[in-house]
C-alpha positions as CSV (number, residue, x, y, z in Angstrom):
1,X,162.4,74.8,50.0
2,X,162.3,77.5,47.4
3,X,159.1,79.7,46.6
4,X,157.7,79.1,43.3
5,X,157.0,82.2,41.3
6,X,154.3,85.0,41.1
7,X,151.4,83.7,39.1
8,X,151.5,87.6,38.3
9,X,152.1,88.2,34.1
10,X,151.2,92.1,34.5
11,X,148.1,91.9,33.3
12,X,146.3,93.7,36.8
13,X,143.1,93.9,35.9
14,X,140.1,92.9,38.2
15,X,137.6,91.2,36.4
16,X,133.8,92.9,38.4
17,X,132.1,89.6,38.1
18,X,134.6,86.7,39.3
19,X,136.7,89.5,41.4
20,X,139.9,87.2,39.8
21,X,143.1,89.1,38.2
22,X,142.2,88.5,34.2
23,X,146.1,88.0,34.2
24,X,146.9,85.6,37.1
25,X,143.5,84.7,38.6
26,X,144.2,85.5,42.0
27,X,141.5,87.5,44.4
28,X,143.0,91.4,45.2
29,X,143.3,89.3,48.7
30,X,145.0,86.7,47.5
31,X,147.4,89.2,45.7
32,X,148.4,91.0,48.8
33,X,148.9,87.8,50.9
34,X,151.4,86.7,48.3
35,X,154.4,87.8,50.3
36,X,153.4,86.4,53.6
37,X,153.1,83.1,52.6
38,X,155.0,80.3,52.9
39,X,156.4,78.2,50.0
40,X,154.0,75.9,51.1
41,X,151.2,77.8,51.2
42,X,152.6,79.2,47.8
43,X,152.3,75.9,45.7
44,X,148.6,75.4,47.4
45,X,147.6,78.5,45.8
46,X,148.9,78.0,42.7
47,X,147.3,74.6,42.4
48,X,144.2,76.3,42.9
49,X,144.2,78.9,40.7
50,X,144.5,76.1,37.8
51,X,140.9,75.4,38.3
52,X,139.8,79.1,38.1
C-alpha cells in the first residue's frame, strides 16, 4: 500500500488559537508524527483533517 501525500502546501504557519497549520491543518504534533506513520494511519489523518 502506498502513502498518500503530505497534506503540507508550505504554508507553516501555526494558527495561536486552534494550534492547526493555516496551510494543512495538522497540530505541530501531528506534523512531526507524519513520517512514522503508517499508510494506514496516514489516510486516518487525512480524513480528519477534512473536518478541521
Amino acid at each position: 500500500m502506498r502513502d498518500p501525500p503530505s497534506p503540507c502546501d508550505s504554508t507553516c504557519r501555526i494558527d495561536p488559537r486552534t494550534g492547526w497549520c493555516l496551510g494543512c491543518k495538522r497540530t505541530l504534533r501531528e506534523i512531526a508524527d507524519w513520517p512514522m506513520l503508517t499508510a494506514g494511519e496516514k489516510r486516518a489523518m487525512l480524513r480528519g483533517l477534512e473536518g478541521r
